[in-house]
C-alpha positions as CSV (number, residue, x, y, z in Angstrom):
1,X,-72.7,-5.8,-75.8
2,X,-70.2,-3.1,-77.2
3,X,-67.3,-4.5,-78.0
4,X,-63.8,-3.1,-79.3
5,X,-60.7,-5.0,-80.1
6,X,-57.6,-3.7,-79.1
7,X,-53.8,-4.6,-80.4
8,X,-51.4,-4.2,-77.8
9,X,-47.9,-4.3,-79.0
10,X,-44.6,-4.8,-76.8
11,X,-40.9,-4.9,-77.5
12,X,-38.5,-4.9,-74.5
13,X,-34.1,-5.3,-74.2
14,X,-33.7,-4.6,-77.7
15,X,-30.2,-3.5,-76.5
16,X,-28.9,-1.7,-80.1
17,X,-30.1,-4.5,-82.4
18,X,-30.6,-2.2,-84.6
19,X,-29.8,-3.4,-87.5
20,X,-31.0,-6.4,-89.5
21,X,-29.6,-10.2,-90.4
22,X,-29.8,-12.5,-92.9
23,X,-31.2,-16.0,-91.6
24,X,-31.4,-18.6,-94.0
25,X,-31.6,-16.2,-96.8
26,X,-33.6,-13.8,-95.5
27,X,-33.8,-10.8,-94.1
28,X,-34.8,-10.6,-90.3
29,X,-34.7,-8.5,-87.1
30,X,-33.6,-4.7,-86.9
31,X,-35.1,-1.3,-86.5
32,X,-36.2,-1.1,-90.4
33,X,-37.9,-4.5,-89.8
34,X,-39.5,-3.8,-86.7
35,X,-40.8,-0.1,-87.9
36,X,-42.6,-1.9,-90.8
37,X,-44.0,-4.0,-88.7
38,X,-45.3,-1.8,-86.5
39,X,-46.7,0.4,-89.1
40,X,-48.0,-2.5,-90.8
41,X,-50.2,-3.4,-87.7
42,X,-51.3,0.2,-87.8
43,X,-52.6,0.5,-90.8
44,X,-54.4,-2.7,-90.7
45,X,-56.1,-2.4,-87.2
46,X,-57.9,0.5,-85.6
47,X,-56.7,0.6,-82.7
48,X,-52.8,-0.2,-82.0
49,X,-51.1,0.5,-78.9
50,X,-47.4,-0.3,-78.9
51,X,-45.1,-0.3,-75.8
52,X,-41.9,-0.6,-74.4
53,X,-40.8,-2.8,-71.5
54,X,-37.3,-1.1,-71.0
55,X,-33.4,-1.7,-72.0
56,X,-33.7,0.6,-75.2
57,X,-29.5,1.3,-74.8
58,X,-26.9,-0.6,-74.4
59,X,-25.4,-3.1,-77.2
60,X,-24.5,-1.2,-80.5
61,X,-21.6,1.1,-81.1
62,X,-24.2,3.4,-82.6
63,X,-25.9,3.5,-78.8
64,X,-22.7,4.1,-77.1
65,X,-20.6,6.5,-79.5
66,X,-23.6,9.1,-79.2
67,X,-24.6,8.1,-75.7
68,X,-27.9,7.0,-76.1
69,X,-28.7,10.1,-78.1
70,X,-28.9,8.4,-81.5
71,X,-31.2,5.1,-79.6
72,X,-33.6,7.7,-79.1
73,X,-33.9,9.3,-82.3
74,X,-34.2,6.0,-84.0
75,X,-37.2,4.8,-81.4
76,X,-38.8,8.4,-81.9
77,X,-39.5,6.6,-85.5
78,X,-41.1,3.6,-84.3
79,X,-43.5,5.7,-82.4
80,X,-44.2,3.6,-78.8
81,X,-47.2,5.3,-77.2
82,X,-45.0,4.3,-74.3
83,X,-41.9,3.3,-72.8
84,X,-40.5,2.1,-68.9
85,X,-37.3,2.7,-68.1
86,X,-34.5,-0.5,-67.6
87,X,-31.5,-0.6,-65.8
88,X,-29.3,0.1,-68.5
89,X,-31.1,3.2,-69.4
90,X,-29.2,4.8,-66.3
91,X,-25.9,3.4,-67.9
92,X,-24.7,7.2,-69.2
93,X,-25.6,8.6,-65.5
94,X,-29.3,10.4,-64.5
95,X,-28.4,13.3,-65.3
96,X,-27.8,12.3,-69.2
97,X,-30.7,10.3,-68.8
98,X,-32.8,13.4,-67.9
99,X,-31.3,15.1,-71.4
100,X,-32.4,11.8,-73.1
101,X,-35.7,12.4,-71.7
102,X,-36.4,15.8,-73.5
103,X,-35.2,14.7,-76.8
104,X,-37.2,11.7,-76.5
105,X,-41.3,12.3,-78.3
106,X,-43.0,9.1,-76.9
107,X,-43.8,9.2,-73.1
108,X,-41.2,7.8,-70.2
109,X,-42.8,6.7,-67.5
110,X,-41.6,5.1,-64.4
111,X,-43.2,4.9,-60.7
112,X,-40.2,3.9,-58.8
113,X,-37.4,6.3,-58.9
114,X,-37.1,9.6,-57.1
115,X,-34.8,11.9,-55.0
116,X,-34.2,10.5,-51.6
117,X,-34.2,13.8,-50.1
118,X,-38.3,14.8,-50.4
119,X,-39.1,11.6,-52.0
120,X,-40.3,13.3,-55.5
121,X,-40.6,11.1,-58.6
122,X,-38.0,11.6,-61.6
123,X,-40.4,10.6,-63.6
124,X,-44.1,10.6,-65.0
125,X,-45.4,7.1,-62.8
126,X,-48.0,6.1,-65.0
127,X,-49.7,7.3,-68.7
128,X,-53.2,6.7,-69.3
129,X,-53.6,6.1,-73.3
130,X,-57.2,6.9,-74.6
131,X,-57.9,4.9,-77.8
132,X,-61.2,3.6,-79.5
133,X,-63.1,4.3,-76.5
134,X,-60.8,3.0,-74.0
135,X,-58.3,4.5,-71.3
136,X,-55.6,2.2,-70.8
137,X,-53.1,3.1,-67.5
138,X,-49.8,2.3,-67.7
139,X,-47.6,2.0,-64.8
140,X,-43.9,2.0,-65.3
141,X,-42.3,-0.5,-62.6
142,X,-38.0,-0.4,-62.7
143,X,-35.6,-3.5,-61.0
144,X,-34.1,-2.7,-58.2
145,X,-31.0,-3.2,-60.1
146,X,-30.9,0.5,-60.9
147,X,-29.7,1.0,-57.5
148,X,-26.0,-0.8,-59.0
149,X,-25.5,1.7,-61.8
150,X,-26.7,5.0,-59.6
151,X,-24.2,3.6,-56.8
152,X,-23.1,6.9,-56.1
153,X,-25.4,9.3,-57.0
154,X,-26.6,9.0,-53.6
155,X,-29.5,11.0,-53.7
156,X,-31.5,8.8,-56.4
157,X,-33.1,5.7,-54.7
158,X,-35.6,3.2,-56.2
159,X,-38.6,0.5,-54.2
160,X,-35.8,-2.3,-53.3
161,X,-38.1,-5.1,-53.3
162,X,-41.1,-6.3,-54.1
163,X,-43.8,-5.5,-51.4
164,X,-42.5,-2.1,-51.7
165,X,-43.3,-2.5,-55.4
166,X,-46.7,-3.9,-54.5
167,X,-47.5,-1.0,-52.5
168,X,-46.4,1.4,-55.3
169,X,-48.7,0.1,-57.8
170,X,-51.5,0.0,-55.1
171,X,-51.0,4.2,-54.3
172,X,-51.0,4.2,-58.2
173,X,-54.3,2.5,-59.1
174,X,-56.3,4.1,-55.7
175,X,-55.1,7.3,-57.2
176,X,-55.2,7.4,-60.7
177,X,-57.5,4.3,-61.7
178,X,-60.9,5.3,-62.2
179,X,-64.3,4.3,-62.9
180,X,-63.5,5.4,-66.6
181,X,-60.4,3.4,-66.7
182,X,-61.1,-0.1,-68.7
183,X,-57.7,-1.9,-68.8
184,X,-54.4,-1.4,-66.3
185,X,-50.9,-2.3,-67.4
186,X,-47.8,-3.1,-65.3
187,X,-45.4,-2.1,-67.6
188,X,-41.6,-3.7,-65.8
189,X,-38.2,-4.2,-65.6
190,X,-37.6,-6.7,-63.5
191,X,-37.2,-10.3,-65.0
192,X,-40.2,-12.9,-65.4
193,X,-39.5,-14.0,-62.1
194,X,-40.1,-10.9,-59.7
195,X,-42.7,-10.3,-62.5
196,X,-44.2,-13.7,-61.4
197,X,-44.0,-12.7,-57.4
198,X,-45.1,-9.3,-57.9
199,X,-48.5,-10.7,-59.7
200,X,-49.1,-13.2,-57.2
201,X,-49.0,-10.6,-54.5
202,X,-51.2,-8.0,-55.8
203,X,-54.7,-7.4,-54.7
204,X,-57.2,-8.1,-56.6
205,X,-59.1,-4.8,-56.2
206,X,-55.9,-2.4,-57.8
207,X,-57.7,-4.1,-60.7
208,X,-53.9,-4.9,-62.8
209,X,-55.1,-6.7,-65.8
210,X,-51.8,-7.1,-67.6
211,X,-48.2,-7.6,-66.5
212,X,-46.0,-6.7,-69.8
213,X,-42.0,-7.5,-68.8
214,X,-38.2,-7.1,-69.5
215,X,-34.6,-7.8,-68.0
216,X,-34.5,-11.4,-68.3
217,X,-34.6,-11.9,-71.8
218,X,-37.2,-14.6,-71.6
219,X,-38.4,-16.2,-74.7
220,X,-42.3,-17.0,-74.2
221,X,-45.0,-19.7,-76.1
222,X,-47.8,-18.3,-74.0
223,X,-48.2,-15.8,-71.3
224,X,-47.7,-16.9,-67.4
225,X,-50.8,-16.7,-65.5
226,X,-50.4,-15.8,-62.1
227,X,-53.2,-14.5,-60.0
228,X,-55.7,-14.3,-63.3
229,X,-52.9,-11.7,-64.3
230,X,-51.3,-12.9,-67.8
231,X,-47.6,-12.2,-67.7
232,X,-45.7,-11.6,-71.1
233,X,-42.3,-10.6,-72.1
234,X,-40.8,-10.6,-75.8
235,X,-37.4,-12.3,-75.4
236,X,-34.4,-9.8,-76.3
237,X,-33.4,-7.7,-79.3
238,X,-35.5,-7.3,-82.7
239,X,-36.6,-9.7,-83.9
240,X,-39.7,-10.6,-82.8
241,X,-42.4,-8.6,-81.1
242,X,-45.0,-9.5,-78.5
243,X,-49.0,-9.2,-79.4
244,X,-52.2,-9.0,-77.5
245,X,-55.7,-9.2,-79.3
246,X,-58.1,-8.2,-77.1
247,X,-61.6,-7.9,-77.2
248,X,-63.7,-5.6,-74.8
249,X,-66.7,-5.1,-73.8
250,X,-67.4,-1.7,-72.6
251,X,-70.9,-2.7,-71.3
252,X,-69.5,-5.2,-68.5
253,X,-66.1,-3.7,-68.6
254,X,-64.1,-7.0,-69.1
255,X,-61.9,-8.7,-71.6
256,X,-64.2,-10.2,-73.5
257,X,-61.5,-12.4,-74.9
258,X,-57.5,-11.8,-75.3
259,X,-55.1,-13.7,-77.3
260,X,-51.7,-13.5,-77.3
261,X,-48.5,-14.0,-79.2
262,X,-44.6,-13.2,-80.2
263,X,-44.2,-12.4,-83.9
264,X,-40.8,-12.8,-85.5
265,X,-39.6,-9.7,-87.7
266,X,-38.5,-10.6,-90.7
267,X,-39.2,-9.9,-94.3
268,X,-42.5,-12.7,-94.6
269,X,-43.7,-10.3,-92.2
270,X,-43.2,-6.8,-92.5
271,X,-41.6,-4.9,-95.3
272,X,-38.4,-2.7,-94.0
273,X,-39.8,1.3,-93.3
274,X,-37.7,3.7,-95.3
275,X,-37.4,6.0,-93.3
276,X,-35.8,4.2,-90.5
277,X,-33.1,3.0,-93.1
278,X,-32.6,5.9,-93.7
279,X,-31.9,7.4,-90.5
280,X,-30.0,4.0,-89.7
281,X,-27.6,4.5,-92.1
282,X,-27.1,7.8,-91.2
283,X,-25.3,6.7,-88.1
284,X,-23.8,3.6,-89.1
285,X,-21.7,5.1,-91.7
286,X,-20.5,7.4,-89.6
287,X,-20.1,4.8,-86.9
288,X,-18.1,2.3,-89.6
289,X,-15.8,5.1,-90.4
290,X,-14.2,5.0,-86.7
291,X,-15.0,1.2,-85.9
292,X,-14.9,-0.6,-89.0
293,X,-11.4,-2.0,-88.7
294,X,-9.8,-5.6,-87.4
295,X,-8.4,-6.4,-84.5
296,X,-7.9,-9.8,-84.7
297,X,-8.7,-12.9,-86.1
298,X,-9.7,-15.5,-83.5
299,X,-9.2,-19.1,-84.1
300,X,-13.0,-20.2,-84.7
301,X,-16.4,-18.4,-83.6
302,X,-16.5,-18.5,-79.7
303,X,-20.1,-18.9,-77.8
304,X,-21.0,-17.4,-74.5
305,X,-24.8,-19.0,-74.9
306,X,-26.0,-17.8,-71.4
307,X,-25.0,-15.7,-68.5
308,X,-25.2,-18.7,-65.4
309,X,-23.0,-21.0,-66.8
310,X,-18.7,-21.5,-67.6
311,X,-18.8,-20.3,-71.7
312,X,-15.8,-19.9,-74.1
313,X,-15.8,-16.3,-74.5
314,X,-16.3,-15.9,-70.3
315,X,-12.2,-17.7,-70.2
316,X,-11.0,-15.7,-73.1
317,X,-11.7,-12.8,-71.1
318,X,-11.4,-13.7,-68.0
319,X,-8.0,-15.1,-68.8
320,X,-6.8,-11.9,-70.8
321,X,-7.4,-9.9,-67.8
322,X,-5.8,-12.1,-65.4
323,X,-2.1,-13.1,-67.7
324,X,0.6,-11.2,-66.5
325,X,-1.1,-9.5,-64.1
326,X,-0.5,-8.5,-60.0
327,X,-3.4,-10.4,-59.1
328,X,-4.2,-14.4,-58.6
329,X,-7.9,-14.6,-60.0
330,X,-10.1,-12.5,-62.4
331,X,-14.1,-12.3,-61.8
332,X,-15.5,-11.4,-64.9
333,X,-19.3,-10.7,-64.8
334,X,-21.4,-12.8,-67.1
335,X,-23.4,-9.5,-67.8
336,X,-20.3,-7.8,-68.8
337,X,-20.2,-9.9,-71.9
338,X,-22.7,-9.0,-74.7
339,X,-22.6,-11.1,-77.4
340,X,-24.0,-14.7,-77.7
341,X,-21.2,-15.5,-80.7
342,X,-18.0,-13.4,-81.3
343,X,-15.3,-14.1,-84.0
344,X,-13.4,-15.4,-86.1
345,X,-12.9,-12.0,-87.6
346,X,-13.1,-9.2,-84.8
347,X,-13.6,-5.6,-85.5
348,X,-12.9,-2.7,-83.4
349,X,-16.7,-2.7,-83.5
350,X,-17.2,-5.6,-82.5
351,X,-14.9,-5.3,-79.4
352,X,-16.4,-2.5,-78.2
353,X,-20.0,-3.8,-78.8
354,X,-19.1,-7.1,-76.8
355,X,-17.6,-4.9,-73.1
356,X,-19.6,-1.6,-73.7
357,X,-19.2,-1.5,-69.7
358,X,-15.1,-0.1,-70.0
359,X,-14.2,0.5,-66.3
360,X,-11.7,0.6,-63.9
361,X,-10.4,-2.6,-63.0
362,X,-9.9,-3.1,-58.7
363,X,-7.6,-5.5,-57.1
364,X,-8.6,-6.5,-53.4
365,X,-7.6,-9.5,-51.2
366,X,-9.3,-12.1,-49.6
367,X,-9.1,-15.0,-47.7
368,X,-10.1,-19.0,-48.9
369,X,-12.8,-19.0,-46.8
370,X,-13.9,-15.3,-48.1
371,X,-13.3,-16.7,-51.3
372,X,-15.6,-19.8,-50.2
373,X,-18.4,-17.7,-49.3
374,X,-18.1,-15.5,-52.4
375,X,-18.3,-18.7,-54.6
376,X,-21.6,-20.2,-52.7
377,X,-23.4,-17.0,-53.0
378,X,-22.7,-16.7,-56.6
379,X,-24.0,-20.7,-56.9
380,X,-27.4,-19.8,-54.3
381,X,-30.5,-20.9,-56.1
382,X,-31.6,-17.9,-57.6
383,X,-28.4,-18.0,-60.3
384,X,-30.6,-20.4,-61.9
385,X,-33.3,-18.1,-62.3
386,X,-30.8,-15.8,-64.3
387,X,-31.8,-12.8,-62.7
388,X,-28.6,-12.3,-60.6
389,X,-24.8,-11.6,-61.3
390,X,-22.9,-14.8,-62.3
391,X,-19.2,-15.1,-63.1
392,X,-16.6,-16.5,-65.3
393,X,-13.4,-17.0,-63.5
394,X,-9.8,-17.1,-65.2
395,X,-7.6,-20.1,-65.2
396,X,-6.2,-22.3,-62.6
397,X,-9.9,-22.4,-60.8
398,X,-12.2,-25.5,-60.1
399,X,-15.3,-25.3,-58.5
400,X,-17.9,-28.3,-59.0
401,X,-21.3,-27.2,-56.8
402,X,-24.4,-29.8,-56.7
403,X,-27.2,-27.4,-56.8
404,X,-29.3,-30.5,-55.3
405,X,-28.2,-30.4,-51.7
406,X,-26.5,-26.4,-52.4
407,X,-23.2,-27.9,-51.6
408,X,-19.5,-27.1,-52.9
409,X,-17.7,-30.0,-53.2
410,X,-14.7,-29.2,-54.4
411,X,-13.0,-25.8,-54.0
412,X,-9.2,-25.8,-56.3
413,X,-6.9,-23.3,-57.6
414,X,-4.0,-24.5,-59.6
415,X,-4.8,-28.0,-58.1
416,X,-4.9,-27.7,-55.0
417,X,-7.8,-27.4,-52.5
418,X,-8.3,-23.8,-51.3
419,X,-7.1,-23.6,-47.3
420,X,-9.3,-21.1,-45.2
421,X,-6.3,-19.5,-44.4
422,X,-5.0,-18.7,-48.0
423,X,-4.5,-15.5,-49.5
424,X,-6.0,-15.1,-52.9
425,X,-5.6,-12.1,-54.6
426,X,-8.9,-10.8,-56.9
427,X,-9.7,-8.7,-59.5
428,X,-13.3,-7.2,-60.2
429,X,-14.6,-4.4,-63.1
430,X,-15.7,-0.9,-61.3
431,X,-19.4,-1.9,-61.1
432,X,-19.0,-5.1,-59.4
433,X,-16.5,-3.7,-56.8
434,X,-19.0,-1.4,-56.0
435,X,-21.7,-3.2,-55.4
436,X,-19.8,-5.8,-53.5
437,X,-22.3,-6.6,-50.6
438,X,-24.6,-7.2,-52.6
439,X,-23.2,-9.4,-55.8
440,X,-21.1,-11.7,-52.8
441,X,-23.0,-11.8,-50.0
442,X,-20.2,-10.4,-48.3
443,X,-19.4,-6.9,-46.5
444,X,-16.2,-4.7,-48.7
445,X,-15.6,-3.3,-45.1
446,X,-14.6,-6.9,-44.3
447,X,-12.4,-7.5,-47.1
448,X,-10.6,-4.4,-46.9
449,X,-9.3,-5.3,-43.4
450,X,-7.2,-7.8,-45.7
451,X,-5.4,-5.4,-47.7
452,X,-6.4,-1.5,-49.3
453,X,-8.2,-2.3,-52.6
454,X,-7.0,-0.3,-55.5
455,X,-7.2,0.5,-58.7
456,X,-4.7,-1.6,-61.5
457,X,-6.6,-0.7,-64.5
458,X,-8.1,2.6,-65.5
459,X,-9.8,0.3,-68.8
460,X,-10.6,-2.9,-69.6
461,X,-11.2,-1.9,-72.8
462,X,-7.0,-0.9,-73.4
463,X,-6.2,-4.3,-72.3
464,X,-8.5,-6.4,-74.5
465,X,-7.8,-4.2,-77.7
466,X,-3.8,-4.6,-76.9
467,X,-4.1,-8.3,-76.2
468,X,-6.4,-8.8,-79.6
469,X,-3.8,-7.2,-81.5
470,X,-0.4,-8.6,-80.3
471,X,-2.2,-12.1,-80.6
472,X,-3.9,-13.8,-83.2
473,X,-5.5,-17.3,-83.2
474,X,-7.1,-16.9,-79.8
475,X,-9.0,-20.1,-78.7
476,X,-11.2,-21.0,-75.7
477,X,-12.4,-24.0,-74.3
478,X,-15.3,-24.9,-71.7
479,X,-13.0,-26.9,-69.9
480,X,-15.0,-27.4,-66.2
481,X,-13.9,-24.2,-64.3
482,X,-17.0,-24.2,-63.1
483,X,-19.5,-27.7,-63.0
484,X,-23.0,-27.9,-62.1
485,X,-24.0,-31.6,-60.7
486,X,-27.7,-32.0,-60.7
């Protein structure tokens, strides 16, 4: 028996979180944090390999006022030995990403994005890491939700589904998996439930020992085991980290044993890497200079606590968009709202941080039964799983859906039951207008029969920031838009 341990490191959606909190006194999460830890682990075992499951950008003013650029100098200090791509690495467009890509000194991989045209690979598909004796391969697997934000650059396409994914990894490992490789590692993008579908639908022979995830944010006690394959992902942000200890015997070639867990980051367990803070600083002095100033003071801390559900901050907004406006109804994305808790105090920064996604804003029409169909495939099943777009809608609606039988039982604006036959003006951001067919279940071509969308808003962004500052006090309430029955 010859056996070497391994420490496999994971991080994944850290979104901008770069900078630390104080939690009961003490110091926890950011990039300072994190890099100590990291290094920390280093130094104290032989053999660290630390990767990164996606969602880098996205989240801090410090991401978007350098446009990524300043996300990937700041990870080039925590050294991954690897990285996947998310969907919100393609947020500043593929060509920028490409740029991004050069600057960046830790590896990129991913094995499902290419050019239409002649089918060739944007990037590097999989990495093989060679440490204490081991080859590890890494395969970078991205959601198909990439295919929202590249909308129109039509000649970048991505797998769409799963068995296509399946078959990706299998041309992969038949390929590039040898008899000297001793562990494989899916490294994805794609939430803990296509994680869970892809595992269960691999065979056994491409020999995928480890599924390490990202996208839906999931908060884990132990890893999912499906089809002997241990799934893992590390929540969202900084402030903890996932870890594998591995043993491995390179006589039988097996994990000998594994365990696994999610560390918090905070000051009990790593001490905060100078260097980093350094850097940090850098840009957020710079940053504070343009963004540090108030906007308005909101009446008490609003919550928007998860994505598939009606939340304070989803009405504010929702609501802010639709007052005064040319339009009956605004459909604000779930997604398109960043942070969990926002307020009393709000700072230019803070705005911006909260809708990083400023777009145009489209009017179309549609008809109550449109409407009705829009609604029920917003409500389908796999909302719950939180790995599809949800949405907060403005006042005057009432929709009360029983998820047991997948029925809506009661359809109202301003309190009345929506007719079939009713014309109800709507308003969507850019990205959701473009990806109509897919976010409602329902064909643009069809709705556009209705009336010509257009365009009533060339920022969201220069409507929140004017109605923040010509009114103060702002409140919110849950008040049963939208209500689940069991």
């Amino acid at each position: 028996m010859a056996i070497v341990k391994l420490t496999l490191l994971h991080s994944n959606d850290m979104h901008g979180a770069f900078l630390p909190k104080e939690i009961s006194g003490k110091q926890s999460a950011g990039l300072p944090l994190l890099s100590g830890y990291v290094k920390k682990a280093r130094k104290e075992e032989e053999n660290v390999v630390y990767a990164i499951a996606g969602d880098m950008f996205r989240g801090s003013i410090i991401d978007s006022e350098y446009l990524g650029l300043s996300t990937i100098d700041l990870v080039n200090v925590l050294e991954p030995d690897v990285a996947t791509l998310g969907n919100h690495e393609v947020d500043y467009g593929i060509a920028h990403l490409l740029f991004l890509e050069k600057c960046a000194k830790f590896p990129i991989i991913c094995a499902n994005i290419f050019v239409t045209l002649n089918n060739t690979r944007l990037f590097t598909p999989y990495l093989n890491v060679e440490i204490g004796g081991l080859r590890i391969l890494f395969i970078g697997i991205l959601t198909e939700e990439v295919l929202a934000s590249t909308r129109t650059e039509k000649v970048i396409g991505t797998f769409i589904d799963i068995d296509e994914a399946v078959r990706e990894v299998g041309v992969i490992c038949d390929n590039y998996r040898t008899k000297d490789t001793n562990l494989t590692v899916l490294l994805t993008h794609i939430g803990i439930e296509k994680d869970k579908e892809l595992a269960s639908k691999l065979n056994p022979d491409f020999g995928v020992d480890l599924i390490i995830g990202g996208h839906s944010h999931t908060f884990m006690a132990e890893p999912e085991v499906v089809n002997d394959i241990p799934i893992v992902q590390a929540g969202t942000g900084t402030g903890i980290i996932g870890r594998f200890d591995i043993l491995y015997d390179t006589l039988t070639h097996e994990i000998n044993d594994l365990k696994w867990q999610c560390v918090p980051i905070n000051e009990d367990t790593a001490e905060a890497d100078p260097i980093m803070e350094e850097i940090l600083e850098g840009y957020r002095s710079e940053t504070d200079k343009k963004y540090k100033r108030v906007v308005t003071r909101l009446a008490r801390k609003l919550t928007h606590p998860a994505r598939n559900q009606e939340t304070e901050l989803g009405n504010l907004y929702a609501d802010m968009l639709q007052v005064d406006s040319s339009f009956d109804i605004m459909l604000m994305g779930s997604g398109s709202i960043r942070k969990e808790e926002f307020g009393p105090i709000v700072e230019y920064q803070d705005m911006l941080e909260n809708t990083p996604f400023d777009d145009l804003l489209w009017m179309l029409k549609v008809s109550g039964a449109q409407f009705r169909k829009m609604v029920k495939f917003i409500l389908r099943d796999e909302a719950w799983e939180g790995h599809t777009e949800f949405y907060q809608f403005s006042k005057g609606v009432h929709i009360v859906y029983r998820k047991s039988t997948r029925m809506l039982e009661k359809l109202e604006y301003n309190g009345e039951p929506v007719r079939d036959d009713q014309e109800i003006l709507i308003a969507l951001q850019n990205y959701h207008y473009k990806n109509f067919d897919e976010f409602f279940g329902l064909p643009l071509a069809e709705v556009c029969r209705n009336m010509k969308p257009r365009v009533i808003a060339t920022s969201v962004n220069n409507i929140f920031e004017e109605y923040f500052s010509t009114h103060q006090g702002l409140d919110a309430q849950v008040e049963g838009r939208i209500t689940i029955l069991e």
